[in-house]
C-alpha positions in Angstrom: -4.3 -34.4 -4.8 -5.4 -31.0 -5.1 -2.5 -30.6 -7.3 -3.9 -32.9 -9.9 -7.3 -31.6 -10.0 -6.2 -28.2 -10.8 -3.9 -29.5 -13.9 -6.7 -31.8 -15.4 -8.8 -28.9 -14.9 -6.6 -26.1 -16.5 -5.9 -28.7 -19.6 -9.6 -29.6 -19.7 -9.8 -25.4 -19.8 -7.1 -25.3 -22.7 -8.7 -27.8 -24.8 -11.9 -26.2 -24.7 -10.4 -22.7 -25.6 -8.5 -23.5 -28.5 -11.9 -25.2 -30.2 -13.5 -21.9 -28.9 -11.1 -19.3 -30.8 -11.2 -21.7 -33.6 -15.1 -21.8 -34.5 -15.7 -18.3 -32.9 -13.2 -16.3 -34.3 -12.0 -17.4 -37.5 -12.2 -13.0 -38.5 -9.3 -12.6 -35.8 -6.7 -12.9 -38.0 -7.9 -10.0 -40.5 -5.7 -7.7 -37.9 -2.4 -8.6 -37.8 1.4 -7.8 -36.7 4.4 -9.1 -36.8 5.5 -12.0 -34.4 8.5 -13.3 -33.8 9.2 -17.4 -33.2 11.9 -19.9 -33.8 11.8 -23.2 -35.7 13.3 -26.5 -34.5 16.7 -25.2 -35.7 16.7 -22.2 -33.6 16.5 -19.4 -36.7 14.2 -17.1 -35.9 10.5 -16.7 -38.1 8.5 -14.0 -39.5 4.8 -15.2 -39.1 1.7 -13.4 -38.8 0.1 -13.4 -35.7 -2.5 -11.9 -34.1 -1.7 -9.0 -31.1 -5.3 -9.6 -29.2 -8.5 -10.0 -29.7 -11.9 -9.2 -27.6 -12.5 -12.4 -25.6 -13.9 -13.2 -22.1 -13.6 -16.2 -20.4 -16.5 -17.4 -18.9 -17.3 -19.6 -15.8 -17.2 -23.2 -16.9 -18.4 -26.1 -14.7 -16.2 -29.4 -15.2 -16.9 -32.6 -13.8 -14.1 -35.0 -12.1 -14.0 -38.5 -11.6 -13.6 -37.0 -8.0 -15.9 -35.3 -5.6 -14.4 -31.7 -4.0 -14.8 -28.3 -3.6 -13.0 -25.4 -4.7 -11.8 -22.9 -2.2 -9.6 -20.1 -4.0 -6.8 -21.9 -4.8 -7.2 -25.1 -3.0 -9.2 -28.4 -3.6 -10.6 -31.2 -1.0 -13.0 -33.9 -0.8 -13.7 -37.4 -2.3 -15.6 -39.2 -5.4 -18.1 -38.3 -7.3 -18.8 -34.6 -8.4 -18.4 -31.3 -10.4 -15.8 -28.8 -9.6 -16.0 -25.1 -10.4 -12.3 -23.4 -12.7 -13.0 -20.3 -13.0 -9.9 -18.2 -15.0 -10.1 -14.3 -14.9 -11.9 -12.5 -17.5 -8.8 -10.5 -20.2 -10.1 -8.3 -22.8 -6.6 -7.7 -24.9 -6.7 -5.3 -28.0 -5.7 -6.0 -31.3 -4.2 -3.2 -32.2 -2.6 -0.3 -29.5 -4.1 3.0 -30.5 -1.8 6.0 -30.0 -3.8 9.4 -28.7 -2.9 12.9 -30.1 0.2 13.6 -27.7 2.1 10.0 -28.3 1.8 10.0 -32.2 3.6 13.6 -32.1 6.2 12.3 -29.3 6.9 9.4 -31.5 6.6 11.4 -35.2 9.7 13.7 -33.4 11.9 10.7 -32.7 11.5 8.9 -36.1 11.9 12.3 -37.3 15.6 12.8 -35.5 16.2 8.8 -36.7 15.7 10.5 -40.5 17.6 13.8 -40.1 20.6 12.5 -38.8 20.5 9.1 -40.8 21.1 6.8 -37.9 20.0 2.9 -37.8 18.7 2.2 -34.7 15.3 1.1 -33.7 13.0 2.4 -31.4 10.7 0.5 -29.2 8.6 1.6 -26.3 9.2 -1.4 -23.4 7.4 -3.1 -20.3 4.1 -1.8 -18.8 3.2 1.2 -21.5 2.7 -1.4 -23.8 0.9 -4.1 -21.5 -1.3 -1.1 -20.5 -2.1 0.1 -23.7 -2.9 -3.6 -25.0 -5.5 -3.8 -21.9 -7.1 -0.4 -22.9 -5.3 1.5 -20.3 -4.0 4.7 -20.1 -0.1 4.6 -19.4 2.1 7.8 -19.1 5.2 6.1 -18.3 7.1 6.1 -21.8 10.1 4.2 -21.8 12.3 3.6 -24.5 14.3 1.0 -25.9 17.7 1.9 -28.2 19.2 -1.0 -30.5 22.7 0.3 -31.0 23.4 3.7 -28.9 23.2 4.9 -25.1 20.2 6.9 -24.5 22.1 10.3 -23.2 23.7 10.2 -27.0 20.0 9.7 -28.7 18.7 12.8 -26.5 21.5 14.8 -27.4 20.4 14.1 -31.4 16.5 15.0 -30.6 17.5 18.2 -28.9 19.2 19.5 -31.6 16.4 18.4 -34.3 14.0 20.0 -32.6 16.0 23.0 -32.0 16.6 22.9 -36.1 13.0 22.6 -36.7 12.4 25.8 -34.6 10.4 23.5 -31.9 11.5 23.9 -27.8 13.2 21.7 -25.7 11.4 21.7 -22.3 14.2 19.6 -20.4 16.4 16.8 -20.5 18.2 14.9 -17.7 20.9 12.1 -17.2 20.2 9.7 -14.4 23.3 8.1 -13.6 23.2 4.6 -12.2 23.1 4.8 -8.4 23.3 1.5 -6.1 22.1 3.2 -3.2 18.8 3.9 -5.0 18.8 0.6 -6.5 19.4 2.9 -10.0 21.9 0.7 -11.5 22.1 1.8 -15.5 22.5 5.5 -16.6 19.2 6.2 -18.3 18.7 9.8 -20.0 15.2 11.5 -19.9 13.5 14.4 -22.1 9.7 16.3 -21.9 8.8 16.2 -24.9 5.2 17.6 -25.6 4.9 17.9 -21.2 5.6 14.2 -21.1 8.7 12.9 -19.7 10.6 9.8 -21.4 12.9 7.7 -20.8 15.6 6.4 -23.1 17.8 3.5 -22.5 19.7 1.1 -24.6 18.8 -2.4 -24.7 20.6 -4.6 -22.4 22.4 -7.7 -21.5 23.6 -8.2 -18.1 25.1 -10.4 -15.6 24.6 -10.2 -11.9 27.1 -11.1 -9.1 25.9 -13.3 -6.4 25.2 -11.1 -3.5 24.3 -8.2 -5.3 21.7 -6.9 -8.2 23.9 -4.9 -9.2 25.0 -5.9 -12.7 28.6 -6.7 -13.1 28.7 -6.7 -16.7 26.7 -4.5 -19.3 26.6 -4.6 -23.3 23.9 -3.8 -26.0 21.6 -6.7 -26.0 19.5 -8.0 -29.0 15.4 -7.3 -27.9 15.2 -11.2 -27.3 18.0 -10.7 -24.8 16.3 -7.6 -23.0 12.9 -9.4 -23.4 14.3 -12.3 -21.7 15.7 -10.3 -19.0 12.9 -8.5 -17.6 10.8 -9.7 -14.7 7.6 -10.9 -16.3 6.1 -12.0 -19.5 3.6 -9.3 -19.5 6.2 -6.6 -19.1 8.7 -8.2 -21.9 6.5 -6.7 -24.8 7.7 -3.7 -27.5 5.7 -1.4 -29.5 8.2 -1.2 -32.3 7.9 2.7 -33.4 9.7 2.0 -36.8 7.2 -0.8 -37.7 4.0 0.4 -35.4 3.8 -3.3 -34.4 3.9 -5.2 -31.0 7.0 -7.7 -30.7 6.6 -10.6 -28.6 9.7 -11.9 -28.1 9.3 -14.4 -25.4 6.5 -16.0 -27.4 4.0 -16.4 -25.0 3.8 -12.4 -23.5 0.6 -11.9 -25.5 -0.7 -15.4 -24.6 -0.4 -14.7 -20.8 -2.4 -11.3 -21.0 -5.2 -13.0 -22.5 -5.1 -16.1 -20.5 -4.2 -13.5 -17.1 -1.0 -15.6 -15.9 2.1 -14.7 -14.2 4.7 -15.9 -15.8 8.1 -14.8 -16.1 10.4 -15.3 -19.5 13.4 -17.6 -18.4 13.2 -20.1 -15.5 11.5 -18.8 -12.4 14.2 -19.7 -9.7 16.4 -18.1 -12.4 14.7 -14.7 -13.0 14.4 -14.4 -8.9 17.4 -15.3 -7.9 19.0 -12.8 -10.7 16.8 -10.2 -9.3 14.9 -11.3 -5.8 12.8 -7.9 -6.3 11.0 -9.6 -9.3 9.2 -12.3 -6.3 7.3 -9.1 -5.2 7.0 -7.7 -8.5 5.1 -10.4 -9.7 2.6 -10.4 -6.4 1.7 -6.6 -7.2 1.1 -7.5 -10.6 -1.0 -10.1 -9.9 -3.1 -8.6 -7.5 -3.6 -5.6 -9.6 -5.0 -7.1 -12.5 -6.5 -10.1 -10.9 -3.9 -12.6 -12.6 -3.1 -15.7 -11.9 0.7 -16.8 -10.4 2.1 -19.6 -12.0 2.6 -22.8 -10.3 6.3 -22.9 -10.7 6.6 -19.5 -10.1 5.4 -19.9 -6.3 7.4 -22.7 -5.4 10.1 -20.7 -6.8 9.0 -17.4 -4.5 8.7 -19.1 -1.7 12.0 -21.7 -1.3 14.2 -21.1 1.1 17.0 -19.7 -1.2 14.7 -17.2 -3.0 14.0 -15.9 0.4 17.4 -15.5 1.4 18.3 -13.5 -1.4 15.4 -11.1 -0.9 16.5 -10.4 2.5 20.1 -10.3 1.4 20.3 -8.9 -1.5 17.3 -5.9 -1.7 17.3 -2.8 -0.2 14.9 -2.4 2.4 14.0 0.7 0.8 13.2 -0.9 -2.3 10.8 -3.7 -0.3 9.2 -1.0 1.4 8.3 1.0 -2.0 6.8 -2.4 -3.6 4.8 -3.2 -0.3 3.3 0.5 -0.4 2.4 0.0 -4.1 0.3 -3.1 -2.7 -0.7 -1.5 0.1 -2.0 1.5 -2.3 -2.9 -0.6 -4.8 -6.8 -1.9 -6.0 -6.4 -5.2 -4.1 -4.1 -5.1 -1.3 -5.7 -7.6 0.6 -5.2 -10.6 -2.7 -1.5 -8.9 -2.6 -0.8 -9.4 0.9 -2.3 -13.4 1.3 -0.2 -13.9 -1.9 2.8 -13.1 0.8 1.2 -14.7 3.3 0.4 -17.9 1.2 4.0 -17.6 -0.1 6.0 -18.0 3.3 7.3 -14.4 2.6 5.2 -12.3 5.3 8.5 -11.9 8.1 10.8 -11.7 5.3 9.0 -8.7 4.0 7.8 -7.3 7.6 11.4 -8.4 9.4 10.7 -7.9 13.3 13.4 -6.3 15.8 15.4 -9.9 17.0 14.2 -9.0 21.0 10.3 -10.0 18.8 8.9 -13.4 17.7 5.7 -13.4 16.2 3.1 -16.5 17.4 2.2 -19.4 14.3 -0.8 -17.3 13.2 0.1 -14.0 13.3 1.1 -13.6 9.7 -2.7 -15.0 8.7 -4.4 -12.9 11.1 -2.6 -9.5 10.0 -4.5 -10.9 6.2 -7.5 -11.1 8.4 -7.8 -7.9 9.8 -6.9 -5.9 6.8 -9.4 -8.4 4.9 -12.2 -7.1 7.5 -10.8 -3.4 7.0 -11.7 -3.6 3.5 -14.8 -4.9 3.2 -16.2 -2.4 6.1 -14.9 0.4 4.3 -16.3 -0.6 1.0 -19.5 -0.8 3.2 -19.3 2.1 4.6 -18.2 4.1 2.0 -15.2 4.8 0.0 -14.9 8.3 0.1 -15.7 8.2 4.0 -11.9 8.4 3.7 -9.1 9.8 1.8 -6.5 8.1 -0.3 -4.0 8.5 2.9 -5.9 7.7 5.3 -7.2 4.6 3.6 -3.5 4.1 3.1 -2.5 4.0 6.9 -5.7 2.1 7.9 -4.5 -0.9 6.4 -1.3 -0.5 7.5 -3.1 -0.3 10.8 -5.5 -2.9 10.4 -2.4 -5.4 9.3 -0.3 -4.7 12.2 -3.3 -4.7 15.2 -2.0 -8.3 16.3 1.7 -6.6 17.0 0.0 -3.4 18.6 1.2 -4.7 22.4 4.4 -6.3 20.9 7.4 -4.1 22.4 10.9 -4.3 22.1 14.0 -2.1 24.3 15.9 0.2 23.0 19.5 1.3 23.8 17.7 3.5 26.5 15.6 0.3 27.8 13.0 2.4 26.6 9.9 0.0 25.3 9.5 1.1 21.6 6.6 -0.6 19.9 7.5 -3.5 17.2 5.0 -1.4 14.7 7.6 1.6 15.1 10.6 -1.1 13.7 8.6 -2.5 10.9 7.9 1.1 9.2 11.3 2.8 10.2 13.6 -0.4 9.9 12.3 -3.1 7.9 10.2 -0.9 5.3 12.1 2.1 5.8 9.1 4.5 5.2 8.5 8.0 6.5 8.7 8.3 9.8 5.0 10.3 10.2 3.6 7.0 8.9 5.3 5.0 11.6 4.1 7.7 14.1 0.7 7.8 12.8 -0.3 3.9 12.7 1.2 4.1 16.5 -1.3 6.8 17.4 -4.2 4.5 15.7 -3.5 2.1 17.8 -3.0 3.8 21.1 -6.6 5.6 19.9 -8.2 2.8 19.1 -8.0 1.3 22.7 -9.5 4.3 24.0 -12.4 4.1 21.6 -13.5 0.9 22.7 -14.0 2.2 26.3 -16.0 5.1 24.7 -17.9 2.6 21.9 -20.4 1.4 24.4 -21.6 4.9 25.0 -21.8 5.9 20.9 -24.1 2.6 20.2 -27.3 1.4 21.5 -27.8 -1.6 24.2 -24.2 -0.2 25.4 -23.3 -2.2 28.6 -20.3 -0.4 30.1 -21.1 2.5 32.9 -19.6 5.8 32.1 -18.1 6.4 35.8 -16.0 3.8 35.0 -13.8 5.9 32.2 -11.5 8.0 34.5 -10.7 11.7 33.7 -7.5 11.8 35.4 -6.9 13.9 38.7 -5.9 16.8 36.1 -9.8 17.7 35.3 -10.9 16.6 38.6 -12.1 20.2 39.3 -13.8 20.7 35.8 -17.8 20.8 36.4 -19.7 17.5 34.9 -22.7 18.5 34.5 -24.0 15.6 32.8 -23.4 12.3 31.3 -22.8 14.1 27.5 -20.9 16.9 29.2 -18.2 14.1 30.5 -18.5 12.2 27.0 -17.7 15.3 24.9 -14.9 15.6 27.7 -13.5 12.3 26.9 -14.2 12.1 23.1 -12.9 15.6 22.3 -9.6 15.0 23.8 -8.6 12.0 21.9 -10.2 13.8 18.6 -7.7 16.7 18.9 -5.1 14.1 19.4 -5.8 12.0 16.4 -7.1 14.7 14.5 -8.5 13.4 11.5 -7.5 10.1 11.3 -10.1 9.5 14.1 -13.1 7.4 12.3 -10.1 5.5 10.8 -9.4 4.7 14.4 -13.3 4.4 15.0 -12.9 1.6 12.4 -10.3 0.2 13.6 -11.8 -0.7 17.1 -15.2 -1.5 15.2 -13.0 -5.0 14.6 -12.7 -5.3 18.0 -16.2 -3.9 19.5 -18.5 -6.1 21.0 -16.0 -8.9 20.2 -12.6 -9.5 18.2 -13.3 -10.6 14.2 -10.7 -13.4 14.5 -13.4 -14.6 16.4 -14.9 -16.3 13.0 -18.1 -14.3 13.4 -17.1 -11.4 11.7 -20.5 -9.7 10.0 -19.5 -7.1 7.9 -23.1 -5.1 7.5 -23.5 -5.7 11.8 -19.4 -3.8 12.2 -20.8 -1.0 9.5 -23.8 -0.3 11.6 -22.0 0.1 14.6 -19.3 2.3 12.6 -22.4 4.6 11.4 -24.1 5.1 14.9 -20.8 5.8 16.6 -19.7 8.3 13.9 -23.4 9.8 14.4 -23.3 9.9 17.6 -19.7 12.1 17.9 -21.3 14.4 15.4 -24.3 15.2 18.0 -21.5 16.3 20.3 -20.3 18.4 17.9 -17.1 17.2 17.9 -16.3 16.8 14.4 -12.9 18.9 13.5 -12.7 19.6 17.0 -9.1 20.3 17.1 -9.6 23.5 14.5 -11.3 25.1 17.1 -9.7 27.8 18.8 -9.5 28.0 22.9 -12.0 30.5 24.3 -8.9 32.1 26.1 -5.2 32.3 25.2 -2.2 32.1 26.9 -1.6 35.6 27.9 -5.7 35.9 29.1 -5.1 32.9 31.3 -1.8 34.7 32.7 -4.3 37.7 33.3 -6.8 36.2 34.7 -4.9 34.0 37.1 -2.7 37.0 38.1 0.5 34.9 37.3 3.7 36.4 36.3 5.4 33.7 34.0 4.4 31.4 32.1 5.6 27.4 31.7 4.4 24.2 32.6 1.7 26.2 35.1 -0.3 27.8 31.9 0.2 25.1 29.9 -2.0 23.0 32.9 -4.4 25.4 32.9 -4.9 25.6 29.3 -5.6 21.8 29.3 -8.1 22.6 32.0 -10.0 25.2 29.9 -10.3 22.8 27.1 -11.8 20.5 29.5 -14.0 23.2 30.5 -14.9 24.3 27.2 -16.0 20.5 25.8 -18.3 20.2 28.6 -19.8 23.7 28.4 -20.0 23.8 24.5 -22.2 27.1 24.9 -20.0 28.8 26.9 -18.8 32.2 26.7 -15.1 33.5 27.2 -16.7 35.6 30.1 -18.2 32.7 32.1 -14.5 30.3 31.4 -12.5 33.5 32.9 -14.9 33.7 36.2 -14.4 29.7 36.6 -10.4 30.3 36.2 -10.6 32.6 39.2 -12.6 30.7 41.1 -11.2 27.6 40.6 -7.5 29.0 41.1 -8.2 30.8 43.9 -9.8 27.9 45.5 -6.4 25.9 44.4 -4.6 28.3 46.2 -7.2 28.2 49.1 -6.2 24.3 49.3 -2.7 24.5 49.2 -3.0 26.8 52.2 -4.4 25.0 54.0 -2.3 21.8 53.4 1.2 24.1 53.9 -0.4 25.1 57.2 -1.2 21.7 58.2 2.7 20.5 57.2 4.6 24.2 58.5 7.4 24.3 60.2 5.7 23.7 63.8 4.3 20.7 62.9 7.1 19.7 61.2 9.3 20.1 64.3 7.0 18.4 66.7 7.0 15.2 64.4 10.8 15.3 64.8 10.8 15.5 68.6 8.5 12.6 68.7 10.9 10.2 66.6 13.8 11.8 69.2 
């Protein structure tokens, strides 16, 4: 039903648009380029048509025959009452405007088309030209050749620009490489500090198992339009004409109407390429587009799914997700996966490891949560890393007590697999979302201390036998003990592991009572609070004695596992005697080691060899 809502609704939206552009902008059509179509025959027209024009789409209210409510992307309810479309707001240019740098890139590539006489066209492809259409600065020059391989077109700029007396900064050949999911030799040159690309167009054919292409030839631009993943991304800037070529007919029309479409078939296009399925979710969620209907039930059948897991690299799915995850709206990315069936397919768990009906939704939840507090508390509370790794974090807090065994029966956390196996992303990452989480737990124990109308009861957070002989003083003096031991070890990813347990503290946020501005608060008085201590950067500061004091001090001879111990006593000693002079931690060595020794006297007298020998005449 909710089906039919949204169709009658999107026509309804279509109907009304088209008498919009026709009584508002009648003008539009004073800036024109060239656009290619087909009649009923199939030969190809020349028509005018317009690239883009400044137009927002604004809310509309429509009503039904039906009562409902819209919720994203779904619909529910009865008879009777107005429902809310709301499509996303595209401002498209009409014209792309070149800067200083591309018009001197491009005047040097027509200009080695002229010297040498060669007919070819050149056309910049994909997302430089979507960008540039949306207003966007876009680096990433890549160019499409009509009739020769890319290394041979660099060769002929190199030597016209060495003939015109200019410098060639570098050129390179990238041959195809399967491994890297590389699989056509493209040829790059700097040209004015700018690297492009050069490629010929294309026409390929993939295997079965593989996206690999099995066969390659020059391709006409429909062909190489028709190829690539999206609509969006199929559009040229045609450098011989200056124009924008839309040769799938419709590219231009989904960037103003902000869909996700892509040029052949869906199920086609994905199964040629199962990459393209996450592809099109980045794209969507970073410009706020909409994905087609057909395209999800394409992405998320059963065979789609296969091939992604079959026939992609898992370092290729693991740089996509970290684009996401990077990205201006990783949390719309990820419920795209989520919505789409695709979560374990993407985040594949070790076989020992079944994840529970919900966990895929609440990994959206949490890292939903994660954003919002940090928008609240402040973006650049946090660099682009470690706001990075916190959602990493914050996405993977229902699998932080998920273990599998090793080879070693060794319990290696599930987290671990994900970023080494599954996504197979640096290692530090893995390592680093593990320490969140271990840090996290010990941060709620400390929490209640950090806020007000804290209910727990310091005594009950145990130092460990270790510092059992480091003065207390105080209830701070044991806190900064506590706290500045688990800020050296998480150094300065330690508020994102305050935020982290802030989704936990006083209660879980799966709980359904999740109050952003409440969870910030918190965050800002704990944060304050560890500040007070003096704790921030903690682990820069140096150890009022070294190794070699401590050796002195203590009188020992060697060094080891002994001054190592007592190092991790003075640190001790040091956070809960932040005044403290070098002077004053040396006496309390001595003392404290001498009263050690003192000890273990005693208990080697009480256990010598008389004793020992009347305890074996008594079992005689």
């Amino acid at each position: 039903m909710g089906f039919l809502f949204s169709q009658r609704a999107l026509l309804l939206e279509k109907v009304l648009l088209l008498r919009t552009v026709d009584h508002a902008f009648p003008q539009v059509f004073r800036n024109r380029v060239t656009w290619q179509a087909r009649n009923t025959e199939g030969a190809r027209l020349r028509a005018p048509f317009c690239v883009g024009f400044p137009f927002r789409f604004p809310l509309k209210l429509y009503t039904t025959g039906q009562k409902g409510t819209l919720e994203r992307t779904r619909l529910s309810g009865s008879e009777g009452a107005t429902m809310v479309v709301s499509t996303p707001t595209v401002h498209v240019r009409d014209t792309i405007e070149l800067d200083e740098t591309e018009e001197k890139i491009f005047e040097r590539l027509l200009g080695t088309l002229d010297h040498y006489g060669l007919k070819t066209e050149l056309r910049v492809a994909g997302g430089w030209v979507r960008d540039k259409l949306l207003g966007k600065e876009c680096k990433d020059i890549d160019i499409a050749l009509e009739n020769m391989m890319g290394s041979k077109f660099v060769e002929k700029v190199r030597d016209y620009l060495l003939s015109v007396g200019e410098e060639v900064q570098g050129i390179a050949i990238i041959p195809s490489n399967p491994d890297q999911s590389k699989h056509l030799e493209t040829a790059r040159m700097r040209i004015f500090n700018i690297w492009v690309d050069f490629v010929n167009l294309r026409c390929e054919e993939y295997s079965d198992d593989s996206r690999i292409p099995t066969m390659q030839k020059y391709g006409t631009p429909e062909q190489d339009a028709l190829r690539r993943d999206l609509t969006i991304n199929s559009l040229f800037y045609n450098i011989n004409t200056k124009s924008v070529e839309d040769w799938t007919n419709r590219g231009i029309e989904d960037l103003k109407c902000g869909k996700i479409v892509t040029p052949l078939p869906p199920k086609d296009t994905f199964m040629e390429d199962p990459l393209r399925v996450l592809r099109a979710i980045r794209f969507a969620a970073r410009f706020g587009f909409i994905l087609d209907e057909q395209l999800k039930e394409a992405a998320a059948c059963d065979e789609v799914k296969a091939a992604l897991s079959a026939k992609i690299s898992r370092e290729r799915i693991g740089a996509e997700i970290d684009l996401m995850i990077s990205g201006n709206q990783p949390v719309q990315a990820m419920t795209y996966i989520c919505d789409l069936k695709l979560f374990w397919v993407v985040f594949s768990l070790h076989p020992q490891c079944e994840p529970s009906e919900e966990c895929d939704s609440d990994c959206v939840t949490y890292l939903d949560c994660t954003w919002n507090l940090i928008q609240l508390v402040g973006h650049s509370t946090f660099n682009d890393e470690q706001r990075r790794l916190s959602f990493y974090a914050a996405m993977f807090l229902p699998l932080r007590k998920t273990m599998y065994k090793d080879r070693k029966a060794k319990d290696v956390p599930v987290v671990n697999y994900i970023f080494r196996d599954s996504l197979k992303q640096r290692v530090s990452d893995a390592e680093t979302v593990v320490n969140l989480h271990n840090a996290l737990e010990k941060f709620l124990s400390l929490l209640p201390h950090f806020v007000p109308n804290g209910d727990a009861k310091l005594a009950e957070v145990d130092l460990g036998r270790e510092y059992a002989d480091v003065p207390l003083t105080s209830k701070e003096s044991k806190l900064r003990v506590l706290t500045g031991f688990l800020l050296r070890e998480i150094k300065d990813f330690w508020r994102v592991a305050l935020l982290m347990s802030i989704l936990l503290y006083p209660t879980d946020v799966l709980n359904k009572n999740f109050k952003p501005e409440d969870r910030r608060a918190l965050f800002v008085e704990a944060e304050k609070a560890i500040n007070n201590l003096g704790l921030d950067r903690v682990w820069d500061g140096k150890p009022l004695l070294n190794g070699k004091e401590i050796m002195d001090a203590l009188q020992l001879k060697s060094g080891g596992p002994v001054v190592s111990k007592w190092q991790r006593k003075l640190l001790a000693w040091q956070f809960a005697h932040p005044s403290g002079t070098a002077e004053e931690c040396r006496e309390w060595l001595k003392e404290t080691h001498s009263s050690s020794n003192r000890s273990a006297g005693y208990m080697e007298e009480l256990n010598g060899p008389n004793n020992k020998k009347s305890k074996t005449e008594d079992c005689n």
